[in-house]
C-alpha positions in Angstrom: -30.5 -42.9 -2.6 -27.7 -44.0 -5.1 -28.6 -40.5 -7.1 -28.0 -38.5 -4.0 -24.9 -40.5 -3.1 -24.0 -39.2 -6.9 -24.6 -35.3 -6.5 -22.7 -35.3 -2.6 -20.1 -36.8 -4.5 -19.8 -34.5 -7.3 -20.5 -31.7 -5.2 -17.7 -32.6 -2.7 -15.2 -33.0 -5.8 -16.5 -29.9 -7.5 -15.8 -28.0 -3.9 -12.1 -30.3 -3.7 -11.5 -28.8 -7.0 -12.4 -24.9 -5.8 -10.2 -25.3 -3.1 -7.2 -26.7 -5.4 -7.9 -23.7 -7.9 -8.2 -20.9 -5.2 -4.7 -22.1 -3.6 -3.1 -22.4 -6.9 -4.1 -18.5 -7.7 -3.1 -18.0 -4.3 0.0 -19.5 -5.2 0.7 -17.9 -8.8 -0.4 -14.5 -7.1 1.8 -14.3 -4.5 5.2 -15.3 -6.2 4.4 -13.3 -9.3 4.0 -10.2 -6.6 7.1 -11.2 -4.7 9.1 -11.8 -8.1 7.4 -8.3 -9.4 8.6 -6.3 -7.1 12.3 -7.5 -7.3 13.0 -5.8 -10.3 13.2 -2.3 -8.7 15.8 -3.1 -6.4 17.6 -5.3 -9.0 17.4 -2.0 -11.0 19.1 0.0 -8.5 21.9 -2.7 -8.5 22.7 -2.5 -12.1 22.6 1.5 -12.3 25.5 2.0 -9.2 27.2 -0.7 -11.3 27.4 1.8 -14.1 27.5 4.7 -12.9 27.5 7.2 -9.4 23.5 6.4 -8.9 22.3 9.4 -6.7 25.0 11.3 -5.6 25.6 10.8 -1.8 22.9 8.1 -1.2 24.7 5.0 -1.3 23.4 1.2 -2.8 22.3 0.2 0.6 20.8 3.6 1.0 18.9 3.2 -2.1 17.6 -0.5 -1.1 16.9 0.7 2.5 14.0 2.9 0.7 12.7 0.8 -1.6 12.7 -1.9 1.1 10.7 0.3 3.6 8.4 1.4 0.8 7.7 -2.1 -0.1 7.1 -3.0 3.4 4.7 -0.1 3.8 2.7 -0.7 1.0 2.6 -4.7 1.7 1.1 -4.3 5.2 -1.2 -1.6 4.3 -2.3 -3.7 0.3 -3.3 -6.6 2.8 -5.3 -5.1 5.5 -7.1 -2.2 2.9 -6.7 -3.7 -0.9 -10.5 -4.3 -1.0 -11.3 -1.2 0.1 -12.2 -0.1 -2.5 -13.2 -3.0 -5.0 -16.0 -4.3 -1.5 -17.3 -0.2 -1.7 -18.0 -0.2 -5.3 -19.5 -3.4 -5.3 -21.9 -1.9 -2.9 -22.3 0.7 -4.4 -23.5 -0.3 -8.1 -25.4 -3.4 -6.2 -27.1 -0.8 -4.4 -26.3 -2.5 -1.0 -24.2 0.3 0.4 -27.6 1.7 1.1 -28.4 -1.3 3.5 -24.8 -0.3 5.4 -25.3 2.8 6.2 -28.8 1.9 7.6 -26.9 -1.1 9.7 -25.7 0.1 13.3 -22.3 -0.2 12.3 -19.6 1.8 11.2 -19.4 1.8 7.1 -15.9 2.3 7.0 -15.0 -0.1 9.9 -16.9 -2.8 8.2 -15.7 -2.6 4.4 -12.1 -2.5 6.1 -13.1 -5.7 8.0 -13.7 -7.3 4.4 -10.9 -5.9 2.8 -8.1 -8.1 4.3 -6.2 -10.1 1.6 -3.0 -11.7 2.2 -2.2 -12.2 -1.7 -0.6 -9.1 -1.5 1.9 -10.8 1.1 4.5 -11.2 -1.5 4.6 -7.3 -1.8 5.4 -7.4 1.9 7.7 -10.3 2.0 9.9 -8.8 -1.0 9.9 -5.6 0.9 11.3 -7.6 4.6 13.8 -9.3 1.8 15.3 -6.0 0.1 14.8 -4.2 4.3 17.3 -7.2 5.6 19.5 -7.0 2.5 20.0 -3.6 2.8 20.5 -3.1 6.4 23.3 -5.5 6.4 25.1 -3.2 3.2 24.7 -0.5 4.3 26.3 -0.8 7.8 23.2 1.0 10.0 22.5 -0.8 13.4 19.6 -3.1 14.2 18.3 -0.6 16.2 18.2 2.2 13.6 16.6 -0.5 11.5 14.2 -0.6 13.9 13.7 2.9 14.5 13.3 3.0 10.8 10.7 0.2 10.7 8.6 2.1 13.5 9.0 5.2 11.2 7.7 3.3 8.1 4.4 3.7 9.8 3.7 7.1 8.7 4.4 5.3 4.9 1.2 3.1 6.1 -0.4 5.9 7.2 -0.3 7.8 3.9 -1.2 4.6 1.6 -4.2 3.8 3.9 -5.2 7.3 3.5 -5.1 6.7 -0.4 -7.3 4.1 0.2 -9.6 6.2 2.5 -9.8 8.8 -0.2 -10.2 7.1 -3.2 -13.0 4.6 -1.6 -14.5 8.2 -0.9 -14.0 9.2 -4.8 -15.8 5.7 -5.3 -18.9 6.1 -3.5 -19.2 9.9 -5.3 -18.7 8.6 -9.0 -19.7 5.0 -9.0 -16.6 3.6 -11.6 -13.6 4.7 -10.5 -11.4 1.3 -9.9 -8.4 2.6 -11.7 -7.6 4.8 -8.7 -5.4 1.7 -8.1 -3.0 3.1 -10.6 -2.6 6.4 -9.1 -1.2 4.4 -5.7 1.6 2.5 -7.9 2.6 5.7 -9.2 2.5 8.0 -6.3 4.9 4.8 -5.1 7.4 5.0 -7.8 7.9 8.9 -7.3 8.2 7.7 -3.7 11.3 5.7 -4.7 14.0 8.1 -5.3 15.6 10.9 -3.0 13.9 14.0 -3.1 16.8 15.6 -4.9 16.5 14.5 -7.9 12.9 16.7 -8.4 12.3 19.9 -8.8 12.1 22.4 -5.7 8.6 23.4 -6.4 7.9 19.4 -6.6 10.0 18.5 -3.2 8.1 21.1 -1.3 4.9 19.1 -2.6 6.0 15.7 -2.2 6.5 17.1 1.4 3.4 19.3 2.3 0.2 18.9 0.5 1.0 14.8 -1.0 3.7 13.6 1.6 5.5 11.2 -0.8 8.7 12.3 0.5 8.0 11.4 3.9 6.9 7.5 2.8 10.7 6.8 2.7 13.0 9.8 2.3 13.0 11.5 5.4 12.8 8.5 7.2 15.7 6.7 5.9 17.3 10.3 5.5 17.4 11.0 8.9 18.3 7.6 9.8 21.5 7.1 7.5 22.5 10.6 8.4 21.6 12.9 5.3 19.2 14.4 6.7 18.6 16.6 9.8 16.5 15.3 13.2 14.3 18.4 12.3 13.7 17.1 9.1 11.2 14.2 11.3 8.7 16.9 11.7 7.5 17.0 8.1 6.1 13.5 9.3 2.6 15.6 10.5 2.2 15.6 7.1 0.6 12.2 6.7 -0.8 12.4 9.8 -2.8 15.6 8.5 -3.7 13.6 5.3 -5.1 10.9 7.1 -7.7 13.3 8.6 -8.4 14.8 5.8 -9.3 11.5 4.1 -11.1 10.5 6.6 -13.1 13.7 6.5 -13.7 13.6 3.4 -14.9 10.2 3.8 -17.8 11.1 6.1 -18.7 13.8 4.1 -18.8 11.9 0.7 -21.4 9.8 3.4 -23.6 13.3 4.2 -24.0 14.0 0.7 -24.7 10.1 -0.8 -27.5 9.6 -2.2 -28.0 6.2 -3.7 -26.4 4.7 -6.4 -26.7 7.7 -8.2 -23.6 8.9 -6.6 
């Protein structure tokens, strides 16, 4: 009896432990996101304090679209940021078989295992650098909500990256650097369509809608941009679907871990 009383006790500090450990990554997670993604709008501070920035877009211009950027991408990060890690775990364990045999929707189900809030701190730093920046930049509340409602075609396009490259997962088995390709289809996002190439703009606009992740919106909303300009915002919505296709037919064409 005294033995058992011995492993239930080690067991239960063993477990205290876990717990203490898994709130403590928690912890040092979600301040080294929020701290990580100051740094971009601290940027943006120092260049208009040495120079014109980016021509008519002003400070609070600037923060307003890395704040509804951030906010974008930290809602979409903790509902779909294990999209993709959950669907090649399946797939090299060879249990993404076993889902697609379940009466259940695949996609539906990784998605309802993908939630993770560590990537609040994205999200929080984002509602930080949104606040900060409505206040400078002298927009009403209610164009910051109209721009909040318009940051979700910005969710729209990231969840379709997640869509897509979840899709690119289940075809070649190893592919969990497509993470990188998010953060830097974000940083192009970052900066008024100006600043590229024509060719590029039209791009960022059409066929990968990076523009329309925080440009237009905030374009339109802070007056440098026309109303019309809101129509590009099919764009995402168009890319969505296409992901999503391309999703189910990645699923027609599977056949086992062999990609």
């Amino acid at each position: 009896m005294k033995h058992w009383l011995r492993i239930e006790a080690v067991c239960a500090s063993l477990a205290i432990r876990s717990r203490m450990a898994y709130r403590l990554d928690f912890s040092l997670s979600f301040i080294g996101m929020f701290l990580a993604h100051l740094a971009l709008p601290i940027y943006i501070v120092l260049l208009y304090g040495v120079s014109a920035g980016f021509g008519e877009w002003s400070i609070g211009d600037m923060l307003l679209l890395t704040g509804t950027i951030q906010l974008a991408r930290g809602a979409t990060s903790m509902i779909m940021s294990g999209l993709i890690w959950h669907t090649n775990e399946r797939v090299q364990q060879g249990t993404f078989d076993l889902l697609l045999l379940a009466p259940v929707n695949a996609l539906g189900h990784l998605l309802n295992r993908s939630i993770d809030f560590e990537d609040s701190g994205l999200f929080l730093s984002g509602m930080l650098v949104f606040i900060i920046a409505v206040v400078i930049s002298g927009i009403t509340w209610w164009q910051a909500l109209l721009l909040a409602l318009l940051a979700s075609f910005a969710i729209m396009f990231f969840a379709s990256l997640y869509i897509l490259f979840a899709a690119i997962t289940v075809r070649y088995i190893s592919t969990l650097r497509l993470f990188e390709f998010q953060d830097i289809a974000a940083q192009y996002a970052q900066f008024p369509l100006h600043i590229y190439p024509s060719l590029l703009a039209t791009l960022f606009i059409t066929l990968i809608p990076l523009a329309v992740v925080g440009y237009i919106p905030v374009g339109v909303v802070t007056g440098h941009l026309p109303m019309i300009m809101l129509g590009s915002l099919i764009f995402p919505v168009l890319f969505l679907g296409f992901s999503v296709w391309y999703w189910h037919n990645t699923l027609t064409h599977y056949t086992s871990a062999g990609g």
